[in-house]
Backbone as CSV, one residue per row, in Angstrom:
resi,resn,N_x,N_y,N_z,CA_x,CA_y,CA_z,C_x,C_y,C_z
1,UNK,-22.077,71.859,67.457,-22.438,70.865,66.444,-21.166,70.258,65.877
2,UNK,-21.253,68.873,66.058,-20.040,67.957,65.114,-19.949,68.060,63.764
3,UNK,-18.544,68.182,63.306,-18.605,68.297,61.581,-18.329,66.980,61.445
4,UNK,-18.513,65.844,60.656,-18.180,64.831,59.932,-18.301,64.933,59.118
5,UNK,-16.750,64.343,58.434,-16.134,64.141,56.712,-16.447,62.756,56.711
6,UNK,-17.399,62.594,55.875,-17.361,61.097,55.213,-17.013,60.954,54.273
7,UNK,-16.135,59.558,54.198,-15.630,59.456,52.664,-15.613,58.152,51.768
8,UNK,-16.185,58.133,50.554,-16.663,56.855,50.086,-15.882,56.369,49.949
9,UNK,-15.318,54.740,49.988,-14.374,53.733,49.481,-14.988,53.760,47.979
10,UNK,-13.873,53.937,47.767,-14.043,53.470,46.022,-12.939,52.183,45.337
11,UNK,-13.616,51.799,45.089,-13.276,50.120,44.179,-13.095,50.224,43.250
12,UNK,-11.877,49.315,42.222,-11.422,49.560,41.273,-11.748,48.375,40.289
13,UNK,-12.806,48.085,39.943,-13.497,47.143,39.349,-12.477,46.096,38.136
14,UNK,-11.811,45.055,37.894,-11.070,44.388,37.555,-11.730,43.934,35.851
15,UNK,-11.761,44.467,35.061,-12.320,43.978,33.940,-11.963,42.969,33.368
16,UNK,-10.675,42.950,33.544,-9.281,42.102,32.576,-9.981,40.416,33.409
17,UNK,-10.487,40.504,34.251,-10.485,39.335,35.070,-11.110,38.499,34.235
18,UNK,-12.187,38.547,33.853,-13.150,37.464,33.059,-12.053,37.299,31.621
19,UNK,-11.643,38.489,30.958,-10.683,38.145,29.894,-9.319,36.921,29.968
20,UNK,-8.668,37.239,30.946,-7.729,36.524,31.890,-8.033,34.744,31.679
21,UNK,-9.482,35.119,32.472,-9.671,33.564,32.501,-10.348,32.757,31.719
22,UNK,-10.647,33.175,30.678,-10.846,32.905,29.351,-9.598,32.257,28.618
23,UNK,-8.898,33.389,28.694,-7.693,32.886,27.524,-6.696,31.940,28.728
24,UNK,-6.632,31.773,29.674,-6.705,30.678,30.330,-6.594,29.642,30.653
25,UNK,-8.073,30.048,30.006,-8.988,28.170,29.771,-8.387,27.793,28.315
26,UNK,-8.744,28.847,27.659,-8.417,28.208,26.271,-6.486,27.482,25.867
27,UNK,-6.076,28.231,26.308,-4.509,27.538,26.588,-4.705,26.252,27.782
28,UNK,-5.137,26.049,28.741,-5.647,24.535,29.177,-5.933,23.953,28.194
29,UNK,-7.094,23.908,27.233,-8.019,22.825,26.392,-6.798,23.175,25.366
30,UNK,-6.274,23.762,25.253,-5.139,23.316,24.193,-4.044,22.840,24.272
31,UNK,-3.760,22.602,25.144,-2.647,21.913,26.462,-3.028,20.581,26.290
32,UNK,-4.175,20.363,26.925,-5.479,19.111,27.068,-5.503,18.382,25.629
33,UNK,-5.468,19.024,24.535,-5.697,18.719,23.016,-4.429,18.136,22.755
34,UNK,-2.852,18.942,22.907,-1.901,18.175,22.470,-1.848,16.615,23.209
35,UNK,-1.972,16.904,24.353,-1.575,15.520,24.897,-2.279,14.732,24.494
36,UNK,-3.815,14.564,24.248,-4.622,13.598,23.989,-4.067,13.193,21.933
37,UNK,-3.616,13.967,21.304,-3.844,13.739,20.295,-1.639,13.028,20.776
38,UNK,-0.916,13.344,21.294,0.091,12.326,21.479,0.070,11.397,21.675
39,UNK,-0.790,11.135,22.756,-1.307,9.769,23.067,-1.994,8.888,22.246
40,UNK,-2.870,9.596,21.185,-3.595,8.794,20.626,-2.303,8.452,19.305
41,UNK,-1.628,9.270,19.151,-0.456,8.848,18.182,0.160,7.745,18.469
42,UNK,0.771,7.841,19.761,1.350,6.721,20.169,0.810,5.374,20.265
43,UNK,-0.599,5.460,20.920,-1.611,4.208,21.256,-1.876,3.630,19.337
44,UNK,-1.805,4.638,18.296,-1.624,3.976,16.862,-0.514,3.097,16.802
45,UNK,0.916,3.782,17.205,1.923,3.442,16.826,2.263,1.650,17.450
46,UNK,1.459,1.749,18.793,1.571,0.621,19.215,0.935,-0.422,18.877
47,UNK,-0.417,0.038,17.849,-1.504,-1.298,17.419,-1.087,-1.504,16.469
48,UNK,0.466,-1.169,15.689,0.687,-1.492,14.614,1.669,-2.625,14.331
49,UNK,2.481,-3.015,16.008,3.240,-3.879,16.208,2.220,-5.268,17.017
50,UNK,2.513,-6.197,17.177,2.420,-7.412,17.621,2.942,-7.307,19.304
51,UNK,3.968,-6.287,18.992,4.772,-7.062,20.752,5.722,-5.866,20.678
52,UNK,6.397,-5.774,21.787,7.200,-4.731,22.263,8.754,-5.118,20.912
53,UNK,8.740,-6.373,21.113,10.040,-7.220,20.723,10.201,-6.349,18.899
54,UNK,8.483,-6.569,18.412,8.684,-6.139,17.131,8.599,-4.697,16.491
55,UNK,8.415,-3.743,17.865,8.672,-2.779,17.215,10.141,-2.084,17.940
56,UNK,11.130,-2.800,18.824,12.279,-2.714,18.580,12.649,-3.101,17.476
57,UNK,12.468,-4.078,16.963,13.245,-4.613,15.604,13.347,-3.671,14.750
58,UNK,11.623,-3.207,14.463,11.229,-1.777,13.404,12.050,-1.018,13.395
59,UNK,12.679,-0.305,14.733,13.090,0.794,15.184,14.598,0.454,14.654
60,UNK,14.977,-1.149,14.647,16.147,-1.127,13.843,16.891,-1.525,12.600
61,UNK,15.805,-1.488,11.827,15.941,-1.933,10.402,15.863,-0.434,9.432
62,UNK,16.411,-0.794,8.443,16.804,0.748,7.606,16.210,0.435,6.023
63,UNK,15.566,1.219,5.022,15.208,1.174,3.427,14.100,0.447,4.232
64,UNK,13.196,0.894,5.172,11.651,0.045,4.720,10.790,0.503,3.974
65,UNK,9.910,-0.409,3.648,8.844,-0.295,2.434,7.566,-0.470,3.184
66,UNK,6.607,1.027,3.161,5.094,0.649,3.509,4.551,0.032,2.509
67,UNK,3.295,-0.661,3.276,2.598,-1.293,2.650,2.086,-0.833,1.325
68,UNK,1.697,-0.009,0.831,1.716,0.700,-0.279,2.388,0.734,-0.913
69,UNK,3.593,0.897,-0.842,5.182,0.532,-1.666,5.598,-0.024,-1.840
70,UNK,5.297,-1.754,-0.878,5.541,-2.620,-1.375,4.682,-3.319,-2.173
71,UNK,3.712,-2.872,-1.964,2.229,-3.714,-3.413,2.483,-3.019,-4.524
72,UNK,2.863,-1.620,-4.665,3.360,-1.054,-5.591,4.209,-1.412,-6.024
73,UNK,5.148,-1.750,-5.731,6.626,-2.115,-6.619,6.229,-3.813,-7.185
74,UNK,5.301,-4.306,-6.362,5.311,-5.704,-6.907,4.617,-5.975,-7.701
75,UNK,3.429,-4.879,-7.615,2.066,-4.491,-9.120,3.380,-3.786,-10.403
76,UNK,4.133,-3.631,-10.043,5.059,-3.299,-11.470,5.941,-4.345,-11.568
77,UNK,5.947,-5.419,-11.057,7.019,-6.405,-11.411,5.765,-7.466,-11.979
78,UNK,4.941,-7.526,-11.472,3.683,-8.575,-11.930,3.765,-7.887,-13.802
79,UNK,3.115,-6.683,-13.798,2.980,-5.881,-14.779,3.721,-6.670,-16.103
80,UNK,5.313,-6.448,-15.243,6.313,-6.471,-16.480,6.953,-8.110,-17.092
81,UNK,6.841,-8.486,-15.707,7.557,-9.885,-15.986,7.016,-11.176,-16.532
82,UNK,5.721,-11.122,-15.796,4.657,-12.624,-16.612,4.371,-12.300,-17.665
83,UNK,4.202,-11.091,-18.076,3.532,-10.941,-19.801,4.390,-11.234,-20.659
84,UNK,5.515,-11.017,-20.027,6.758,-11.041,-21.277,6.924,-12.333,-21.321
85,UNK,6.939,-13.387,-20.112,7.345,-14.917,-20.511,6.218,-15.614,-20.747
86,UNK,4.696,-14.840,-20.426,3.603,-14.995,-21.556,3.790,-15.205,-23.141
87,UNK,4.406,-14.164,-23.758,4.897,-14.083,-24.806,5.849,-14.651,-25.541
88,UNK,6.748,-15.265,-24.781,8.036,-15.791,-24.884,7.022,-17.484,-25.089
89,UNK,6.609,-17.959,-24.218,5.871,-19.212,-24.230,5.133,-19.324,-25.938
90,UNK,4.607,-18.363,-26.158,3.772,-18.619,-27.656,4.248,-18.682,-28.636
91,UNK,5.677,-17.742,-28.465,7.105,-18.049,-29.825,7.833,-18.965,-29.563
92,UNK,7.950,-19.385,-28.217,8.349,-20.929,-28.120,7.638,-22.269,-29.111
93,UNK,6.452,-21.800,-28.790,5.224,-23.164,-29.424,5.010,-22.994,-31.003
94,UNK,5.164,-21.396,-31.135,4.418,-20.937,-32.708,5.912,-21.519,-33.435
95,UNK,7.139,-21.298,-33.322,8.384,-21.830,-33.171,8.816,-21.520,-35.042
96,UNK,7.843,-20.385,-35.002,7.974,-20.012,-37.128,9.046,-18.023,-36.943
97,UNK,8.875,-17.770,-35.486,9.661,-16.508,-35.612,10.120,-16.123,-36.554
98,UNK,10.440,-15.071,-37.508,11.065,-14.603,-38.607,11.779,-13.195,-38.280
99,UNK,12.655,-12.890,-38.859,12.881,-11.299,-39.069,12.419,-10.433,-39.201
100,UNK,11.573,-10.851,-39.940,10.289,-9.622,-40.557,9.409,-9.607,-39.453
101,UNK,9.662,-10.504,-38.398,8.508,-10.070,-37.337,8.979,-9.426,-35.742
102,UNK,10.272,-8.805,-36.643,10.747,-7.959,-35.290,9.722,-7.243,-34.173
103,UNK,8.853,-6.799,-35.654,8.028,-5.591,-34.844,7.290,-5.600,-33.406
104,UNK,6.985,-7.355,-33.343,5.863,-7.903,-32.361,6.548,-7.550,-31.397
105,UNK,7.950,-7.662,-31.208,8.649,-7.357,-30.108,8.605,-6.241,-28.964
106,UNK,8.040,-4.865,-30.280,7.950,-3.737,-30.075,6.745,-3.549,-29.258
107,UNK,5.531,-4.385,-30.093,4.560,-4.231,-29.560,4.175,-4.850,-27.693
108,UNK,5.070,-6.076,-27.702,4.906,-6.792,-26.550,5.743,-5.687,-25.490
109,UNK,6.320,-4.984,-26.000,6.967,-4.134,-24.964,6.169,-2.840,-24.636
110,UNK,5.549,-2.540,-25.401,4.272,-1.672,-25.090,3.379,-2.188,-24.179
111,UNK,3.259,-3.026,-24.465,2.255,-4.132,-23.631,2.366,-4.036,-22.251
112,UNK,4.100,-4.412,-22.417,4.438,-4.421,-21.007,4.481,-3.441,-19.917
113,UNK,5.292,-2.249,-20.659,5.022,-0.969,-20.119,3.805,-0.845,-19.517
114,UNK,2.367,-0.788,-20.566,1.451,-0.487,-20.076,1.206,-1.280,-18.534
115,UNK,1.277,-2.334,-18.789,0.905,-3.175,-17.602,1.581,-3.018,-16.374
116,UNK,3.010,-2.654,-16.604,3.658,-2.610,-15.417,2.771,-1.026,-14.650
117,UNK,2.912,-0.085,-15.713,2.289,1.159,-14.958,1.049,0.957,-14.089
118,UNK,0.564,0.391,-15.083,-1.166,0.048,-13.982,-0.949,-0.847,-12.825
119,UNK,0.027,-1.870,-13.044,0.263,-2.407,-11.955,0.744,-1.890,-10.974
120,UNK,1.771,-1.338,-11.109,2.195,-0.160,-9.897,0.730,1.034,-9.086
121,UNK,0.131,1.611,-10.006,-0.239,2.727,-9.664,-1.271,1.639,-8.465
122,UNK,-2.375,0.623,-9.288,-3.119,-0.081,-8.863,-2.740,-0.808,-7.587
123,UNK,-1.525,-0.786,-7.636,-1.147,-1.446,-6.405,-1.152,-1.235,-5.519
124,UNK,-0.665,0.584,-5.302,-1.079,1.180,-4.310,-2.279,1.073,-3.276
125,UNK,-3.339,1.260,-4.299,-4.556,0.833,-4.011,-4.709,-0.451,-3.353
126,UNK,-4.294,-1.555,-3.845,-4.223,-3.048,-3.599,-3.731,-2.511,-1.962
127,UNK,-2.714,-2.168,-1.888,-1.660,-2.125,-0.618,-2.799,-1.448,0.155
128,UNK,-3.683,-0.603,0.295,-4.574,0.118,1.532,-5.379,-0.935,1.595
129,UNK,-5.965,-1.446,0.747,-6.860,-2.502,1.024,-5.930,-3.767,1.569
130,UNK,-5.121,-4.460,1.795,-4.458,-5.950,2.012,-3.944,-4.860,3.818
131,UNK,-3.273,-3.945,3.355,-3.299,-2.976,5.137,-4.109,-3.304,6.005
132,UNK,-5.584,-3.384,5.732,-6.812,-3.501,6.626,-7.018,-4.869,6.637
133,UNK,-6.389,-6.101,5.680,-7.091,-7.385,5.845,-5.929,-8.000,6.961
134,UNK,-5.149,-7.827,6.646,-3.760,-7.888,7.311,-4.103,-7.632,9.273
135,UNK,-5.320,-6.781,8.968,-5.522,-6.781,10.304,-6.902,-7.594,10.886
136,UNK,-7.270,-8.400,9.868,-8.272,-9.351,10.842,-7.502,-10.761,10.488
137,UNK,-8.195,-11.374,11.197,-7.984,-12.863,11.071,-7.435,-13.714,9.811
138,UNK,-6.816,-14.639,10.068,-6.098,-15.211,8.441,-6.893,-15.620,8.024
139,UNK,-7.969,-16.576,8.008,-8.946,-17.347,7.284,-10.068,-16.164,6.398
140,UNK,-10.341,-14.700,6.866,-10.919,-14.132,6.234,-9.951,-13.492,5.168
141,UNK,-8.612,-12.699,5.960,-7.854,-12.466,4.872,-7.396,-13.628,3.549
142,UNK,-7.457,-14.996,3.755,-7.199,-15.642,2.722,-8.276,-16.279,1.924
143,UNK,-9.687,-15.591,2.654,-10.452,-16.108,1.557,-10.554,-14.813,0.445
144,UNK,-10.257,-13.549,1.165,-10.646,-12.288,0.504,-9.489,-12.395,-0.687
145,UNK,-8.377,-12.271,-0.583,-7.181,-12.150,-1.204,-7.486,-12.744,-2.878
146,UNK,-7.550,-13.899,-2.897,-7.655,-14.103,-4.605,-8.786,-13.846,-5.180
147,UNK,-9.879,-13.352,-4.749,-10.855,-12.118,-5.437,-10.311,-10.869,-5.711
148,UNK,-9.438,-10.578,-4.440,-8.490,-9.262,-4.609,-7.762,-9.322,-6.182
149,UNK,-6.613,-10.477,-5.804,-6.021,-10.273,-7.245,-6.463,-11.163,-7.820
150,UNK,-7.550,-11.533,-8.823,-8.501,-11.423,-9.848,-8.536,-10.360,-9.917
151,UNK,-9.248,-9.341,-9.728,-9.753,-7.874,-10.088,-8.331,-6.865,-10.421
152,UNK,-7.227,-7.225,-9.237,-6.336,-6.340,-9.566,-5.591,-6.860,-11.187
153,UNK,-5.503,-8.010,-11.451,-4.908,-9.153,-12.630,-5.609,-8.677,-14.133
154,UNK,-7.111,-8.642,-14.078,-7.783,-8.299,-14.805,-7.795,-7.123,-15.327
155,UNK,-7.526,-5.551,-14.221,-7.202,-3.930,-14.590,-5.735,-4.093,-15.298
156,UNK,-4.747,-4.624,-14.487,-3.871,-4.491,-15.308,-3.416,-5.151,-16.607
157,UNK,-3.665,-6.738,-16.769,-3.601,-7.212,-17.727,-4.698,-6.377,-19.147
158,UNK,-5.913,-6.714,-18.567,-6.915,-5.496,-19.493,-6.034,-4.760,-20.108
159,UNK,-5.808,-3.382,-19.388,-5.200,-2.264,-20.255,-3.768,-2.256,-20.613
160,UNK,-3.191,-3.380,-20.249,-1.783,-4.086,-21.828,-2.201,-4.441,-22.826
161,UNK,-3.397,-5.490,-22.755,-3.983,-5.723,-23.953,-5.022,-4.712,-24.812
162,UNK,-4.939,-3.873,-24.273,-6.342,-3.057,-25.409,-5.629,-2.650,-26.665
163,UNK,-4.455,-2.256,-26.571,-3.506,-1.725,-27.382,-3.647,-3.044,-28.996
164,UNK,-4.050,-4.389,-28.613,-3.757,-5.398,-29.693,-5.429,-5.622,-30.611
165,UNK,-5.865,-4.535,-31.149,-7.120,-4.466,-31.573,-8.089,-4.747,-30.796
166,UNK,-7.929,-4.550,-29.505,-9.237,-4.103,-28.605,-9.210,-6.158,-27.941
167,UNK,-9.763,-6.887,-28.626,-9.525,-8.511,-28.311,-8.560,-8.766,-27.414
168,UNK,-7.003,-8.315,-27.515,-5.973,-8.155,-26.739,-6.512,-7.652,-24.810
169,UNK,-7.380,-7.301,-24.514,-7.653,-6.929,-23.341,-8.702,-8.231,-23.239
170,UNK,-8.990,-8.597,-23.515,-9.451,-9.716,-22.913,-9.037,-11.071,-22.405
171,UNK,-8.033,-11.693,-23.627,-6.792,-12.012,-23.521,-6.232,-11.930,-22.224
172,UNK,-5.776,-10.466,-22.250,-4.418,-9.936,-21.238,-5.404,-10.069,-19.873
173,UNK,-6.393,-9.918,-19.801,-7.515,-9.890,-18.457,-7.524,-11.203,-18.105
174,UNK,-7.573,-12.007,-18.765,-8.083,-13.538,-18.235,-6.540,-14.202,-17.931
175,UNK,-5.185,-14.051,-18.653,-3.948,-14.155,-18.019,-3.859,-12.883,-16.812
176,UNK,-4.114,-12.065,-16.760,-3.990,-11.215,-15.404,-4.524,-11.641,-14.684
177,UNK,-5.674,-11.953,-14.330,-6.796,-12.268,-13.474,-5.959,-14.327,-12.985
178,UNK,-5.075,-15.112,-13.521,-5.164,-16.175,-13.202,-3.592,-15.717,-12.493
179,UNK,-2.935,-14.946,-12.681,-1.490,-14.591,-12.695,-1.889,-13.698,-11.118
180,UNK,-2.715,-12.899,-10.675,-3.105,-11.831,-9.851,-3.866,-13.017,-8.832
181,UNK,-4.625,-14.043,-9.282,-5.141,-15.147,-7.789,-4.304,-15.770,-7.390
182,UNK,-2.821,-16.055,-8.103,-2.110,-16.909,-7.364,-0.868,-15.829,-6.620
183,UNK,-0.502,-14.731,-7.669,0.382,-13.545,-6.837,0.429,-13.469,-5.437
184,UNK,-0.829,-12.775,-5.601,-1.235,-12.049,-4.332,-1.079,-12.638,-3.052
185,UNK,-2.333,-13.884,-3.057,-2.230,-14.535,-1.697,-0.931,-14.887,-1.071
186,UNK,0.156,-15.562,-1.935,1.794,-15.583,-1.948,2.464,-15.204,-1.424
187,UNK,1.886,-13.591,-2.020,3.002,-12.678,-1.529,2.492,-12.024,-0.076
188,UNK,1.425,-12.292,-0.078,0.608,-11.637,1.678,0.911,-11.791,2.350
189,UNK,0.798,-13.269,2.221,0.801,-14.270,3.262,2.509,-14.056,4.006
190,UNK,3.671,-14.306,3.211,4.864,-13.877,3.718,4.915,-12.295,4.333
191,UNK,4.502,-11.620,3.542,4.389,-9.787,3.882,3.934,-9.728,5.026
192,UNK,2.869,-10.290,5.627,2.123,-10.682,6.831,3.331,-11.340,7.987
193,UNK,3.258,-12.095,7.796,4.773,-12.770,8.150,6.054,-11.851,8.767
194,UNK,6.384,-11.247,7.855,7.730,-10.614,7.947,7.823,-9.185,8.162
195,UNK,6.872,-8.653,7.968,6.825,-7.261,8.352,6.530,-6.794,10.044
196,UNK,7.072,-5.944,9.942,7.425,-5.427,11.254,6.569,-3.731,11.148
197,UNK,5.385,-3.970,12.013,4.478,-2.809,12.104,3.865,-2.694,10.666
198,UNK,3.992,-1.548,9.999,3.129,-1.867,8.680,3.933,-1.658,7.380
199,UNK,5.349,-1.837,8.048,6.668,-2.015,7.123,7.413,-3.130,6.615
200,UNK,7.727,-3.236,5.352,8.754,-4.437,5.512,10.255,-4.131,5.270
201,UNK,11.443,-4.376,5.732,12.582,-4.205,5.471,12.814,-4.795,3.602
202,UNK,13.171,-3.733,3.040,13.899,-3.782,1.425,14.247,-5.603,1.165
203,UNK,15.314,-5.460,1.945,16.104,-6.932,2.072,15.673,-8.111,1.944
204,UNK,14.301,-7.934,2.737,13.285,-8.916,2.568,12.171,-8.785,1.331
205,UNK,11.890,-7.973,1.287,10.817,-7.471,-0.170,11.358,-7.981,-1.147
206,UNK,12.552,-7.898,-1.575,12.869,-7.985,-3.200,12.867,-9.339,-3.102
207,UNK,13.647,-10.477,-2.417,13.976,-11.738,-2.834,12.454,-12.097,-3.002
208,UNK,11.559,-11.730,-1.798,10.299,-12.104,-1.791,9.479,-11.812,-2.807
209,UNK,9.845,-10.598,-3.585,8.768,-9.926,-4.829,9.300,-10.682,-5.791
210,UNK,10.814,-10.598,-6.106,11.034,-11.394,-7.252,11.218,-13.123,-7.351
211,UNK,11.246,-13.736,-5.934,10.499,-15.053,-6.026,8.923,-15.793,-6.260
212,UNK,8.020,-14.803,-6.002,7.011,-14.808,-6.572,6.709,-14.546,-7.621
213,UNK,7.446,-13.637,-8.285,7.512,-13.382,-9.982,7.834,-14.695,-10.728
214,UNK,8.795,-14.979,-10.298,10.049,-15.719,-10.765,9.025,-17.129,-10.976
215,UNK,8.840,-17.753,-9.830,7.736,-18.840,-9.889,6.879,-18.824,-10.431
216,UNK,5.961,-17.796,-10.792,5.079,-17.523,-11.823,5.101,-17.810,-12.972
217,UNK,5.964,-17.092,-13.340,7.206,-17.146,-14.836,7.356,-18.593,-15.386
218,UNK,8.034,-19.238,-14.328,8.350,-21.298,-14.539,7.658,-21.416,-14.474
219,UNK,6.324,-21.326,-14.002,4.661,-22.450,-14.614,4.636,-21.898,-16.301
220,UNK,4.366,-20.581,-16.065,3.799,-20.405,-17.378,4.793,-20.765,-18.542
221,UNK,6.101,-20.829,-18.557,7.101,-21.525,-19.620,7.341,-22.837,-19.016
222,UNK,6.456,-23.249,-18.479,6.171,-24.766,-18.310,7.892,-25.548,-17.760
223,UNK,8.772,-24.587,-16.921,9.719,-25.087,-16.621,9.448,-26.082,-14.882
């Protein structure tokens, strides 16, 4: 009689395998995730220029101002500067000034303060909204714009004037609101113009913020 040894193969069953390819996958789709979210960075960066030409330029201009910063700084120059040659215009005409009426001085500078602050902060605001008009068509952005500043003219002038027995904000609203329809569109319209992606170079902002001030100023002292 034959003896036979049989002997089982035994297999070493791989557990780690399904774990393996799990974590895997998940380093793929996160692989997969950076690139798509680079791309989509970049594909922003590019809808923010006009042309290749203008966002070299971007790339070489220095002190720019986003859009936000620049409606901001110009909601504090609106703030400060028309109210005061507001004021200046009525002691021109009232033309009785005295000593004893230093004080008004004090008060018009309160005034101003106030206004410039709201103008700034508000501006910000102004600046996300004129960001998005900036990106359709001019004929809608310039019909939208002096409704814009009306409303922005009116917050800030308003709360300079509340301070003058409450009457004073109404006043200061209806000069804000006529000072804020002609600002704005003004200053867009160039900002639109001259900015490069959703920046404008310093250099250009100020002559531009404080020539729109400035012109403002000579209507209302009737120069």
């Amino acid at each position: 009689m034959e003896n036979r040894n049989t002997q089982t193969a035994s297999y070493q069953t791989n557990f780690n395998f399904a774990a393996n390819y799990d974590r895997d996958g998940e380093l793929a789709q996160k692989r997969l995730n950076d690139i798509l979210a680079v791309n989509a960075e970049i594909a922003h960066e590019k809808s923010l220029f006009r042309s290749e030409k203008e966002k070299t330029e971007s790339e070489m201009l220095v002190n720019l101002l986003s859009v936000k910063q620049a409606f901001a700084y110009f909601g504090l120059l609106l703030g400060a500067i028309p109210p005061a040659a507001i004021f200046t215009r009525f002691l021109i005409n009232g033309g009785n000034f005295r000593g004893e009426d230093v004080w008004i001085l004090g008060v018009v500078a309160i005034i101003n303060l106030i206004s410039a602050t709201v103008g700034y902060f508000s501006g910000r605001l102004v600046g996300k909204i004129v960001f998005e008009l900036e990106k359709q068509p001019w004929i809608y952005m310039l019909l939208a714009l002096p409704f814009i500043g009306i409303l922005w003219g009116i917050l800030a002038g308003g709360a300079g004037g509340v301070i003058v027995f409450g009457i004073g904000a109404l006043v200061g609203a209806m000069f804000g609101a006529a000072v804020g329809a002609a600002a704005l569109p003004i200053f867009t319209i160039f900002h639109r113009l001259l900015k490069r992606g959703d920046k404008i170079d310093r250099r250009q902002f100020l002559p531009l913020a404080f020539g729109v001030t400035f012109i403002i100023c000579a209507f209302i002292l009737g120069l």
